[in-house]
Each structure stands twice: as structure tokens, then as C-alpha cells.
N, CA, C and O atoms as a GROMACS GRO file, in nm:
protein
  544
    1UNK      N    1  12.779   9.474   1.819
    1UNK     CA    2  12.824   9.335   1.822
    1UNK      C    3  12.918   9.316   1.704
    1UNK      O    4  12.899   9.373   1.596
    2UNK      N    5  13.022   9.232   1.727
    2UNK     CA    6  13.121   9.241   1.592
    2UNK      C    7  13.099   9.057   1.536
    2UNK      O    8  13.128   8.942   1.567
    3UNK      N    9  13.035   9.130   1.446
    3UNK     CA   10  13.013   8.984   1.359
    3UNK      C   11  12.992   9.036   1.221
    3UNK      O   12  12.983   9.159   1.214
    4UNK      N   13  12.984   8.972   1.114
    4UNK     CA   14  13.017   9.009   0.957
    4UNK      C   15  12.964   8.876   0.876
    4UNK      O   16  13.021   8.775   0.917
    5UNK      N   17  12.885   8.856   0.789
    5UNK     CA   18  12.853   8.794   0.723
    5UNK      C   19  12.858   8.817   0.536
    5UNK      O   20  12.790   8.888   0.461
    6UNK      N   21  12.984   8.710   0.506
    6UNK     CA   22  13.032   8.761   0.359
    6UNK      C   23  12.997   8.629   0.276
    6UNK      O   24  12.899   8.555   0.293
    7UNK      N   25  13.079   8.619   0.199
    7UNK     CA   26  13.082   8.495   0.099
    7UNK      C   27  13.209   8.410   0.064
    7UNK      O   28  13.303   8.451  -0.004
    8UNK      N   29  13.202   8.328   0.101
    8UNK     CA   30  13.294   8.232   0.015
    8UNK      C   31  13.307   8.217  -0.099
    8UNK      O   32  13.187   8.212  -0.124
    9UNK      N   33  13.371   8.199  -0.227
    9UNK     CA   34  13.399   8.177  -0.320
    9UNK      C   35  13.383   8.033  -0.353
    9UNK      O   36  13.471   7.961  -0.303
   10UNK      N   37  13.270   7.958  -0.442
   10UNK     CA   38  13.236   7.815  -0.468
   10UNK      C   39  13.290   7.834  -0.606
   10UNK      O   40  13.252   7.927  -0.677
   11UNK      N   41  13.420   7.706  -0.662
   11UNK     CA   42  13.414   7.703  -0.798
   11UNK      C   43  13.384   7.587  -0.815
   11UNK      O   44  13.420   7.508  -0.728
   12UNK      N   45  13.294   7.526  -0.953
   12UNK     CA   46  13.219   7.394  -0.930
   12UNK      C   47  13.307   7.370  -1.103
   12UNK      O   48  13.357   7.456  -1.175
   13UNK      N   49  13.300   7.257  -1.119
   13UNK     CA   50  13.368   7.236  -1.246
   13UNK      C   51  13.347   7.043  -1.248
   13UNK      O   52  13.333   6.977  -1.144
   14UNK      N   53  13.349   6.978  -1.398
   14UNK     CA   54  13.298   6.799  -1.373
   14UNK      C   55  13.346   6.724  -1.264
   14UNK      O   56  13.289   6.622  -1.226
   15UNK      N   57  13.499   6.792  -1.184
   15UNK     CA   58  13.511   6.685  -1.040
   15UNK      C   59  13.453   6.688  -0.954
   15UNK      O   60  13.424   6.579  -0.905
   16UNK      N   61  13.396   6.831  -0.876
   16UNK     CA   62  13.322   6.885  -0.790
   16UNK      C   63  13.352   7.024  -0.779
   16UNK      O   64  13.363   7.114  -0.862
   17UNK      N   65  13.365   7.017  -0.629
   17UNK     CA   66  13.375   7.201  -0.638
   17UNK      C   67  13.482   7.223  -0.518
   17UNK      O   68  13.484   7.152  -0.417
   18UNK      N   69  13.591   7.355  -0.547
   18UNK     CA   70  13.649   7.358  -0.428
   18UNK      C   71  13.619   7.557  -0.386
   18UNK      O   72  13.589   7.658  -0.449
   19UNK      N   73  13.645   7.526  -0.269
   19UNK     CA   74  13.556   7.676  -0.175
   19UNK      C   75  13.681   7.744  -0.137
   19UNK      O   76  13.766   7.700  -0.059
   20UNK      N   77  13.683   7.883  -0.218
   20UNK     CA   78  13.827   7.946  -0.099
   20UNK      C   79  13.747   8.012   0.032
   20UNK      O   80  13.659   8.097   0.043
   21UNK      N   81  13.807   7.946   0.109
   21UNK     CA   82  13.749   7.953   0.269
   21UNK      C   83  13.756   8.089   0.318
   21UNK      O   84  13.657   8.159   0.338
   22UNK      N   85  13.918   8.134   0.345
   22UNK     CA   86  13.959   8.246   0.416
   22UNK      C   87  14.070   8.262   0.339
   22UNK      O   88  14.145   8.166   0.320
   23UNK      N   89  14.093   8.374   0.289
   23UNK     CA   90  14.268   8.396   0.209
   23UNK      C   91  14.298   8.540   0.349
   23UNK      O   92  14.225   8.621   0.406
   24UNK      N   93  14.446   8.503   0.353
   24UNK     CA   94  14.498   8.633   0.491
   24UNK      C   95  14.483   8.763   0.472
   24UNK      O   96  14.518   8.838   0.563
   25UNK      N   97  14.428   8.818   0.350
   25UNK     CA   98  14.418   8.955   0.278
   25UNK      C   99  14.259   8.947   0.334
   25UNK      O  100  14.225   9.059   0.371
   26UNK      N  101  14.199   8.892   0.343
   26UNK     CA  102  14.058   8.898   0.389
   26UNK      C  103  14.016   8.881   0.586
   26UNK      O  104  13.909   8.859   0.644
   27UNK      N  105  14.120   8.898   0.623
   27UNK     CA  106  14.131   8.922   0.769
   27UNK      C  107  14.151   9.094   0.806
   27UNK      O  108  14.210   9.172   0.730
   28UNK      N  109  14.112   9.119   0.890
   28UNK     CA  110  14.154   9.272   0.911
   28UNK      C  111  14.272   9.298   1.004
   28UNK      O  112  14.359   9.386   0.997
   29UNK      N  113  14.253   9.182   1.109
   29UNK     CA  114  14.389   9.195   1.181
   29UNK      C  115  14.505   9.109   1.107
   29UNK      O  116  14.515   8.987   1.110
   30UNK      N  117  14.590   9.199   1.041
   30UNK     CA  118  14.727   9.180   0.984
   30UNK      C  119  14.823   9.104   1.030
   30UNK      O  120  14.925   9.074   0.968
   31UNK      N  121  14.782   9.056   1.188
   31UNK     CA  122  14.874   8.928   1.230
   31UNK      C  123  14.811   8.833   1.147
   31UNK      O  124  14.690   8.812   1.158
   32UNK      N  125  14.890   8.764   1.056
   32UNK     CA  126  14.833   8.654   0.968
   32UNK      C  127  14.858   8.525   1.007
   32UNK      O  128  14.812   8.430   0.945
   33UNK      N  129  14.963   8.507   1.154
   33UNK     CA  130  15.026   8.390   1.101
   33UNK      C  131  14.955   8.270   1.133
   33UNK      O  132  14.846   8.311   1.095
   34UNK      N  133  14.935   8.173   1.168
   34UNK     CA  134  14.803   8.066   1.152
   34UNK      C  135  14.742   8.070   1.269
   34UNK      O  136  14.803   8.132   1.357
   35UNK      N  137  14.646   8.025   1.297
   35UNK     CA  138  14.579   7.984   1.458
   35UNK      C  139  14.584   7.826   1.439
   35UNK      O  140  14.670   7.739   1.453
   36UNK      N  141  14.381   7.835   1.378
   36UNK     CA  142  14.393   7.663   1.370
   36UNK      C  143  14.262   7.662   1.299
   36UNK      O  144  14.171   7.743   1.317
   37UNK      N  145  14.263   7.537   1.198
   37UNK     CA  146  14.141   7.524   1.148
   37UNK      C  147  14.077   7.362   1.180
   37UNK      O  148  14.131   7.252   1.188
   38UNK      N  149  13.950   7.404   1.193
   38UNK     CA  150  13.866   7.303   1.248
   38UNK      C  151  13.770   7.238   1.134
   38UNK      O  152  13.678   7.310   1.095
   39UNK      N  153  13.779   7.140   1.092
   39UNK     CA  154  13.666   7.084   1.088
   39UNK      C  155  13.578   7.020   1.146
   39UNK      O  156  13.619   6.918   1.200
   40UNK      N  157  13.417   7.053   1.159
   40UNK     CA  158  13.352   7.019   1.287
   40UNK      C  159  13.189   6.949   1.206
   40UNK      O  160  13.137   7.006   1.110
   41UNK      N  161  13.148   6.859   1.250
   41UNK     CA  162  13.043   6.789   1.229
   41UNK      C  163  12.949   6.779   1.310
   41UNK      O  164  12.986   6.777   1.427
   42UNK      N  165  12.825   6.771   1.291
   42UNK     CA  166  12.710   6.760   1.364
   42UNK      C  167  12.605   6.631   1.273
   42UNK      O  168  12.544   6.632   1.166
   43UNK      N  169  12.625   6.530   1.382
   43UNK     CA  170  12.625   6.397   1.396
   43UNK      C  171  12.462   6.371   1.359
   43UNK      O  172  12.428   6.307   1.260
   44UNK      N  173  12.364   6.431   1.454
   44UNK     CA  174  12.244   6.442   1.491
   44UNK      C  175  12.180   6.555   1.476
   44UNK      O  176  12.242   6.648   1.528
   45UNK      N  177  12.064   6.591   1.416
   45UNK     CA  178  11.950   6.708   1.405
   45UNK      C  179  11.966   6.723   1.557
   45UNK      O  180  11.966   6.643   1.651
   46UNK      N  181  11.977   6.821   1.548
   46UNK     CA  182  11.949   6.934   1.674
   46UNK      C  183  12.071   6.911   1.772
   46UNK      O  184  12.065   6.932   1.893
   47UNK      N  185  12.177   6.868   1.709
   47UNK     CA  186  12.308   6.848   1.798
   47UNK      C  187  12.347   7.046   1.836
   47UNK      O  188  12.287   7.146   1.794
   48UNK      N  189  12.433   7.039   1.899
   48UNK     CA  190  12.453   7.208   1.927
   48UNK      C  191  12.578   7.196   1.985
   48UNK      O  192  12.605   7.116   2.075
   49UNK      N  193  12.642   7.262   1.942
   49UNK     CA  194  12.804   7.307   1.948
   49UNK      C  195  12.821   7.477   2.011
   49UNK      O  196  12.728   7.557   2.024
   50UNK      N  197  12.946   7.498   2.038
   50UNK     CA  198  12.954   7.641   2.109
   50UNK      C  199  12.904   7.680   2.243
   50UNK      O  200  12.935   7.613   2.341
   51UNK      N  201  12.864   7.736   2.249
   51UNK     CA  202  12.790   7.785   2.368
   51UNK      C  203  12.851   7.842   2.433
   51UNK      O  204  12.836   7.821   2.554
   52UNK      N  205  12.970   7.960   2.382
   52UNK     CA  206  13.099   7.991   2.463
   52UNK      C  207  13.142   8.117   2.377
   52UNK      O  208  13.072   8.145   2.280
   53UNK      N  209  13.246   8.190   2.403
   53UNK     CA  210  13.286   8.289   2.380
   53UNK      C  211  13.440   8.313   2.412
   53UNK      O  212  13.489   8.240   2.499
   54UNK      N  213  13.526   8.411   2.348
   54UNK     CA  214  13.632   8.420   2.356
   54UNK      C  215  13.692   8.575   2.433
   54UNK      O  216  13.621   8.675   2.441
   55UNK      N  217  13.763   8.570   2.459
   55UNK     CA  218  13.839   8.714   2.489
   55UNK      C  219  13.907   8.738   2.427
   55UNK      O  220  13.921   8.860   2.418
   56UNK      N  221  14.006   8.648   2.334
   56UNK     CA  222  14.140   8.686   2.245
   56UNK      C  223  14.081   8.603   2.142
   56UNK      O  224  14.080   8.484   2.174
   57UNK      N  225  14.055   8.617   2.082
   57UNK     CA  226  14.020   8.488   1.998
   57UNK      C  227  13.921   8.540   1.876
   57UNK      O  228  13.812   8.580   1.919
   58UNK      N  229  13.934   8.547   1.759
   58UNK     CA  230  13.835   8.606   1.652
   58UNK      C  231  13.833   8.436   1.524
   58UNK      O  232  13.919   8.363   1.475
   59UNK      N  233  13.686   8.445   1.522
   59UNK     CA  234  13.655   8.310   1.411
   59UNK      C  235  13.586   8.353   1.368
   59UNK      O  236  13.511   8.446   1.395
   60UNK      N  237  13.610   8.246   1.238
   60UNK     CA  238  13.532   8.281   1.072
   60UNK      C  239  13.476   8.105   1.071
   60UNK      O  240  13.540   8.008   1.112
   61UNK      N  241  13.331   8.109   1.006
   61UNK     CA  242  13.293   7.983   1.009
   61UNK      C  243  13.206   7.985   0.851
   61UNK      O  244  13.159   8.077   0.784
   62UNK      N  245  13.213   7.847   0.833
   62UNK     CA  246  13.137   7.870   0.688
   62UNK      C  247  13.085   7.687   0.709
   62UNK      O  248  13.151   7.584   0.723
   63UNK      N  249  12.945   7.712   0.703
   63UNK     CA  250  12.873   7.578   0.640
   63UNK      C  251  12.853   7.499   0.513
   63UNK      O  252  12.779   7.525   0.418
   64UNK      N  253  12.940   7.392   0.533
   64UNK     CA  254  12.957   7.341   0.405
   64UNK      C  255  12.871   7.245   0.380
   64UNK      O  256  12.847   7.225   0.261
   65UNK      N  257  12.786   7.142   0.506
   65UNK     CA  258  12.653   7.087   0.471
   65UNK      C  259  12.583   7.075   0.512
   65UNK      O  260  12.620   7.046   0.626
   66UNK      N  261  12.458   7.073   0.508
   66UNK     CA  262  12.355   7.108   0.587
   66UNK      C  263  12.283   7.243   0.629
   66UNK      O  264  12.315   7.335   0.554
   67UNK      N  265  12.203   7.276   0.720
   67UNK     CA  266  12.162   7.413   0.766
   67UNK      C  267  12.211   7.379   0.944
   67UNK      O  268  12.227   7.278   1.014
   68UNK      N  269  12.222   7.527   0.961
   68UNK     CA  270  12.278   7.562   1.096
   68UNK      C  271  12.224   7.654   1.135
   68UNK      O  272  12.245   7.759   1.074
   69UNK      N  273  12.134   7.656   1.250
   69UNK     CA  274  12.098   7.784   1.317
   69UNK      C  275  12.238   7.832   1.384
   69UNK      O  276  12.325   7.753   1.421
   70UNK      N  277  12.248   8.012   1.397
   70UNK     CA  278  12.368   8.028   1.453
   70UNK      C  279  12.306   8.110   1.567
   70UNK      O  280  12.226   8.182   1.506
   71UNK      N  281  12.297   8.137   1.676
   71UNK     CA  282  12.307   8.206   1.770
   71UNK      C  283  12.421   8.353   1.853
   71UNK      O  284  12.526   8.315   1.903
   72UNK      N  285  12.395   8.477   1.859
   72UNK     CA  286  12.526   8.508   1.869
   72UNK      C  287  12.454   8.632   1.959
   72UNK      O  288  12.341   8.680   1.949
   73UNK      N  289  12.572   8.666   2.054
   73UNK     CA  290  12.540   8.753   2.169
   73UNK      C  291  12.636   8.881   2.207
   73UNK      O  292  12.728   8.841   2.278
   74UNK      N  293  12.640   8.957   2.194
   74UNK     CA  294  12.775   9.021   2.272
   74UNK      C  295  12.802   9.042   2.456
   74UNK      O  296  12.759   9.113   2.547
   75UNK      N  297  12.868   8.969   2.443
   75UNK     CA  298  12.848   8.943   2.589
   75UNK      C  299  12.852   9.060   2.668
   75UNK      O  300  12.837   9.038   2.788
   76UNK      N  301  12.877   9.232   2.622
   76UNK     CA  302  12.922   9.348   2.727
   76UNK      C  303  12.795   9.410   2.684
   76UNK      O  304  12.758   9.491   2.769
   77UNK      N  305  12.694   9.399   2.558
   77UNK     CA  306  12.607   9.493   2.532
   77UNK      C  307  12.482   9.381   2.559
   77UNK      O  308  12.379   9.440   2.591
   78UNK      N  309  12.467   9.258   2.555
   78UNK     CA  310  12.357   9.181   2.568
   78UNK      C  311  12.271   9.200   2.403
   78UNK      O  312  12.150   9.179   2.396
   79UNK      N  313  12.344   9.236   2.290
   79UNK     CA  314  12.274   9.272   2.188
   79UNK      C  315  12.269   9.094   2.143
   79UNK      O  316  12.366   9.022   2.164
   80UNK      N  317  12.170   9.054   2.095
   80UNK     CA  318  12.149   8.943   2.054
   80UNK      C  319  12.113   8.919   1.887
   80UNK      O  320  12.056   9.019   1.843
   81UNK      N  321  12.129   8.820   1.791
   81UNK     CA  322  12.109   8.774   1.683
   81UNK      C  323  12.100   8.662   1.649
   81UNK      O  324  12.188   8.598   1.706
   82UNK      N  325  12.035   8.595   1.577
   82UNK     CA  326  11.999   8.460   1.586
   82UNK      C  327  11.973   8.492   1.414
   82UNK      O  328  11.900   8.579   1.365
   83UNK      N  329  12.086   8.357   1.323
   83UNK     CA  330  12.052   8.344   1.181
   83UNK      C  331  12.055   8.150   1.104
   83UNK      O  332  12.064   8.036   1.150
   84UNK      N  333  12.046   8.187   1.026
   84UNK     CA  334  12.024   8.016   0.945
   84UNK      C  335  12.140   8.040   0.884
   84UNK      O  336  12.167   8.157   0.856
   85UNK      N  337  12.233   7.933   0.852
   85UNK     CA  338  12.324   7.943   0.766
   85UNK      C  339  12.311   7.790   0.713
   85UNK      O  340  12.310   7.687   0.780
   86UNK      N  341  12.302   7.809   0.562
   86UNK     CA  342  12.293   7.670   0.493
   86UNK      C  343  12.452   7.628   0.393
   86UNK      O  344  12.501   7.722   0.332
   87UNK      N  345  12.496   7.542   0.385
   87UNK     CA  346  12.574   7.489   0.314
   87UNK      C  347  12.493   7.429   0.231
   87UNK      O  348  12.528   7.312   0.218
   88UNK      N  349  12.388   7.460   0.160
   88UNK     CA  350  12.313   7.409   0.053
   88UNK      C  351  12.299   7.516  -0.098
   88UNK      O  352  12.275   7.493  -0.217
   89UNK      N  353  12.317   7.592  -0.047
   89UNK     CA  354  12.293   7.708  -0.147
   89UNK      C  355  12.497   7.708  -0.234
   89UNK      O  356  12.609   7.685  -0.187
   90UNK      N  357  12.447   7.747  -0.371
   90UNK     CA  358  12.539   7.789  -0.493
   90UNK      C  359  12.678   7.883  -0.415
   90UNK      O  360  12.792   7.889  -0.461
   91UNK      N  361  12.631   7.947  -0.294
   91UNK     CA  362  12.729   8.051  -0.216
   91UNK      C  363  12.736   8.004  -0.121
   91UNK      O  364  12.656   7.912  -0.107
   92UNK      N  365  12.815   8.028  -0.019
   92UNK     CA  366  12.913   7.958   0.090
   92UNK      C  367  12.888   8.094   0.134
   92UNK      O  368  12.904   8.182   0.049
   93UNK      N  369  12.849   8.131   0.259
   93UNK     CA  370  12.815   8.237   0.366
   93UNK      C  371  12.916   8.187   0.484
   93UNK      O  372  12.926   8.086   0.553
   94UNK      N  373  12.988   8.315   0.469
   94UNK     CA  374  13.086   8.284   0.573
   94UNK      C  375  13.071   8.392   0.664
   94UNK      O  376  13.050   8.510   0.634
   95UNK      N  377  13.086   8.338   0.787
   95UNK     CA  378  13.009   8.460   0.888
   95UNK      C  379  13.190   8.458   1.033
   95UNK      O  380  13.262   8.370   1.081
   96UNK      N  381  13.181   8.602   1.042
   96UNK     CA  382  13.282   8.627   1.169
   96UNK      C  383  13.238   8.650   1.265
   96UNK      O  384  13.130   8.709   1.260
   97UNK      N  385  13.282   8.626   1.373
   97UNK     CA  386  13.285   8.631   1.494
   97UNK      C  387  13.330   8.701   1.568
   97UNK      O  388  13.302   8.620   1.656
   98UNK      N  389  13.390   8.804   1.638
   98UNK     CA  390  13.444   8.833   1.697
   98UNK      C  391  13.484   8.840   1.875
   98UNK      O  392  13.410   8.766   1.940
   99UNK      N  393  13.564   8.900   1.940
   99UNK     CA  394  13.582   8.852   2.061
   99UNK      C  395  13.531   8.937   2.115
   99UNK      O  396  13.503   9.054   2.089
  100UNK      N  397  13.509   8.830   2.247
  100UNK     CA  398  13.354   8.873   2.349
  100UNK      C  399  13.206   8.868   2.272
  100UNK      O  400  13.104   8.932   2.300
  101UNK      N  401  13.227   8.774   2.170
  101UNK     CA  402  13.062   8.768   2.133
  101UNK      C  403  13.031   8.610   2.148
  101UNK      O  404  13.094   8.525   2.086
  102UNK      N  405  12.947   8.585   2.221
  102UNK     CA  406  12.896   8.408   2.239
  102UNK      C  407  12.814   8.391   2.144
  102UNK      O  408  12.724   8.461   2.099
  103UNK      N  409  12.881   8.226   2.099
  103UNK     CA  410  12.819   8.167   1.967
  103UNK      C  411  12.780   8.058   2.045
  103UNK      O  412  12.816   8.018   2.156
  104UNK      N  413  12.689   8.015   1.952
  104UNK     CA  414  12.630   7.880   1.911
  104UNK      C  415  12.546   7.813   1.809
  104UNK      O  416  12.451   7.864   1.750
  105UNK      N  417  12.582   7.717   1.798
  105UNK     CA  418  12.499   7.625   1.669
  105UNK      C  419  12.455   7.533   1.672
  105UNK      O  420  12.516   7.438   1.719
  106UNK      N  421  12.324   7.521   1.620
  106UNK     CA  422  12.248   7.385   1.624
  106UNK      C  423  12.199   7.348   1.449
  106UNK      O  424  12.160   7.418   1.356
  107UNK      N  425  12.225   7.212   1.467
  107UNK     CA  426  12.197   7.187   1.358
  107UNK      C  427  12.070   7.139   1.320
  107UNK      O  428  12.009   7.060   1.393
  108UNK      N  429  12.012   7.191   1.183
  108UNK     CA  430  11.878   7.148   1.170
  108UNK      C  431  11.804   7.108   1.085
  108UNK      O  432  11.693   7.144   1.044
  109UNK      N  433  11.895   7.003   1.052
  109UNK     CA  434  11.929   6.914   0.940
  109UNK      C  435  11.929   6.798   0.981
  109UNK      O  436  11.920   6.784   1.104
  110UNK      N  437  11.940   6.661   0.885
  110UNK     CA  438  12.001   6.564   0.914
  110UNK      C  439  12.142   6.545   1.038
  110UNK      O  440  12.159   6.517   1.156
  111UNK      N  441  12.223   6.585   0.911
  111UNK     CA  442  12.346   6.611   0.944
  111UNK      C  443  12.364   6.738   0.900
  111UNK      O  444  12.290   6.816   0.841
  112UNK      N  445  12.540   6.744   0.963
  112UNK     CA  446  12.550   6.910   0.893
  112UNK      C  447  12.738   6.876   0.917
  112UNK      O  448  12.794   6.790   0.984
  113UNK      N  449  12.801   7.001   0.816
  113UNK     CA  450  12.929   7.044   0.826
  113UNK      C  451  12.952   7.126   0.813
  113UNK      O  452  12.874   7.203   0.757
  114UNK      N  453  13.132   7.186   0.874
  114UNK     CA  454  13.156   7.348   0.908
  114UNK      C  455  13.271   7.329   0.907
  114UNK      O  456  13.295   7.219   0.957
  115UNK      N  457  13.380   7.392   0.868
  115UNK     CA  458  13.465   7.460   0.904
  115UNK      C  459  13.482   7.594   0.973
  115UNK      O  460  13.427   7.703   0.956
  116UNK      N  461  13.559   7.559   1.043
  116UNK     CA  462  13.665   7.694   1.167
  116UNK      C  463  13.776   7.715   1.135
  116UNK      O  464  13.862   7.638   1.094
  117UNK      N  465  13.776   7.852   1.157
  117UNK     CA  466  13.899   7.889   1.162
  117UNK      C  467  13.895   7.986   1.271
  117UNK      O  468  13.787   8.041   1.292
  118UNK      N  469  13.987   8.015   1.338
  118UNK     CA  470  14.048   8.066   1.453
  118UNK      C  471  14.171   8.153   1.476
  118UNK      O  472  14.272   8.086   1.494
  119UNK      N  473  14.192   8.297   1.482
  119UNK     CA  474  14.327   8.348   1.478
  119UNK      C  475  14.412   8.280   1.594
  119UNK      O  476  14.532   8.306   1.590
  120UNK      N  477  14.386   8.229   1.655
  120UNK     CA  478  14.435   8.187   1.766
  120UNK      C  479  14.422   8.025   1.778
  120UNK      O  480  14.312   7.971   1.775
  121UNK      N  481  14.571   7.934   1.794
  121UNK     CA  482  14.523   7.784   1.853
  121UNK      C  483  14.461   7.767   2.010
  121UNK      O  484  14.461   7.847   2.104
  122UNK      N  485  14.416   7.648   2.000
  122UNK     CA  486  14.350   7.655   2.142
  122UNK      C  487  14.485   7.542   2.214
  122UNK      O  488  14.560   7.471   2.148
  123UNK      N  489  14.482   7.550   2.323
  123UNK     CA  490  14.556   7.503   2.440
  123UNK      C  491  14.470   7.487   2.548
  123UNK      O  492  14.421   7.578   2.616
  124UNK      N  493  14.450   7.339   2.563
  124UNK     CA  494  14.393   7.312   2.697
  124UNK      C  495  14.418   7.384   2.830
  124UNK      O  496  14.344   7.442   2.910
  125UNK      N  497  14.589   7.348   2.823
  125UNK     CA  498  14.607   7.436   2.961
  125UNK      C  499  14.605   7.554   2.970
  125UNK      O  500  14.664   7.600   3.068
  126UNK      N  501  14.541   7.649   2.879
  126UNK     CA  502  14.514   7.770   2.889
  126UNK      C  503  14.429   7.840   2.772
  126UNK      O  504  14.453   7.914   2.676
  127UNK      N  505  14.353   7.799   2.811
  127UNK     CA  506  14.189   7.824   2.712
  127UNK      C  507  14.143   7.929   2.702
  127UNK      O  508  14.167   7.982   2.811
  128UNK      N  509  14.103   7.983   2.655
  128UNK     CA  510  14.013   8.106   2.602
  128UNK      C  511  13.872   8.119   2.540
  128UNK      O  512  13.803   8.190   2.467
  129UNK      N  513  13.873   7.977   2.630
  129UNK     CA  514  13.684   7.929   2.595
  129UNK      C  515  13.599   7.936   2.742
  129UNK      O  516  13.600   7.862   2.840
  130UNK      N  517  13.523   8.065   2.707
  130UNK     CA  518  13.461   8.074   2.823
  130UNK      C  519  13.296   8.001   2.824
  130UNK      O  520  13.270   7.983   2.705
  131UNK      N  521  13.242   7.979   2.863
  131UNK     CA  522  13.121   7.869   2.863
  131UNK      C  523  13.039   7.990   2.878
  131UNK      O  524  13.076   8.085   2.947
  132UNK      N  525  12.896   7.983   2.795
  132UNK     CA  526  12.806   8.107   2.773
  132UNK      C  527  12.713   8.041   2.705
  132UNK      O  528  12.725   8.012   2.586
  133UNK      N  529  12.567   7.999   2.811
  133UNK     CA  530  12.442   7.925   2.745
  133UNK      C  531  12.358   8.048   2.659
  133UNK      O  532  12.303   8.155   2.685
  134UNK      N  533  12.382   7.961   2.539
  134UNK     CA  534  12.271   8.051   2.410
  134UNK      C  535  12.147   7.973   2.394
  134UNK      O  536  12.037   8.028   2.388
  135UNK      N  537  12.164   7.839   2.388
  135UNK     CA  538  12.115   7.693   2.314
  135UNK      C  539  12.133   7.624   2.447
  135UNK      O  540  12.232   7.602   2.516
  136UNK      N  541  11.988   7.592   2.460
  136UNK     CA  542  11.993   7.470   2.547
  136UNK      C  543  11.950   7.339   2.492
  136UNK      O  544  11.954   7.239   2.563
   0.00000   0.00000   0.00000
């Protein structure tokens, strides 16, 4: 299954703190040039996002508040993993994704926040979001 779980960089100093997310030297595929970044919220405990998978498409996600169960599958081997990722802790756990593996997240928290990033933008009229129940 191609997934990777690293660290973000938190620098905290008297204003707050700012997180280097993703720098393009920390991608492996050398096409650098942007996709799209998401910021995504979860409104409600036990809200759940994803549930889908890509074919072209590789993401990096990092929880910035709250805890997040993550769910993740490879959709050609059926190998499965299921982890917690908190935006509470001193380190920022930034976890990849890769294509053909189905994600999902539920939050299990209050609330919760995340950023996405995506080598690829999305386009309605031609999506690369395939629907894949992890989380019901």
C-alpha cells in the first residue's frame, strides 16, 4: 500500500506558530507544479470525509486540530490500515497517500482541521474521485 507517514515542521514563537506543510523537494514525483490545496473542516464528532480514491492523483494531509481517525485501503491488494492522527501534539504528522489507495476520515473530536494537498486540481467535469466505502 503506498502511504508514508512523516512530520511537519511546527515553529512556535510569542505570536503563535507557523507549520511548513509540504516544501516541492519533499515530493518524490518531480512534477512540482501546483495541484490544489484544501482546507477542510469537520463541523461535528464523527463527521467523515473521503470515502474515495484516486487513479492519478497522490495527497499529503496533515491535522491541524483536533484528532482524526484515518482509514486507508489499497484498492488492488485489499491491504487495509486504520490510524489516529491528532493536530494536538508539539509535531504535525503528515501522512501520504497515494493512488489507488481509499481514504477516509472521521473525526473524533469536537471539531477538527486538515489541510490537503493534491498533485493534481480537481475538475468536476472530469474527476478522479472514485467513491470507495471505508466509514460508514
Amino acid at each position: 500500500m503506498d502511504y508514508k507517514i512523516d512530520y511537519a515542521v511546527k515553529r512556535r514563537d510569542e505570536r503563535g506558530f507557523l507549520v511548513d506543510f509540504l516544501k516541492g523537494d519533499e515530493i518524490d514525483n518531480k512534477d512540482t507544479r501546483l495541484g490544489q490545496i484544501y482546507f477542510v473542516t469537520f463541523e461535528k464528532q464523527h463527521a467523515i470525509r473521503g470515502n474515495h480514491f484516486h487513479k492519478t492523483k497522490n495527497e499529503w494531509f496533515v491535522v491541524v486540530q483536533g484528532r482524526i481517525q484515518v482509514v486507508l485501503e489499497d484498492v488492488k491488494t485489499k491491504e487495509k490500515k486504520t490510524l489516529i492522527i491528532s493536530g494536538e501534539n508539539d509535531t504535525y504528522e503528515r501522512i501520504f497517500v497515494g493512488k489507488n489507495v481509499a481514504h477516509a476520515f472521521s473525526n473524533i473530536t469536537p471539531s477538527a482541521m486538515m489541510i490537503n494537498y493534491a498533485d493534481k486540481p480537481y475538475h468536476q467535469e472530469s474527476t478522479d474521485t472514485i467513491p470507495y466505502i471505508l466509514i460508514d
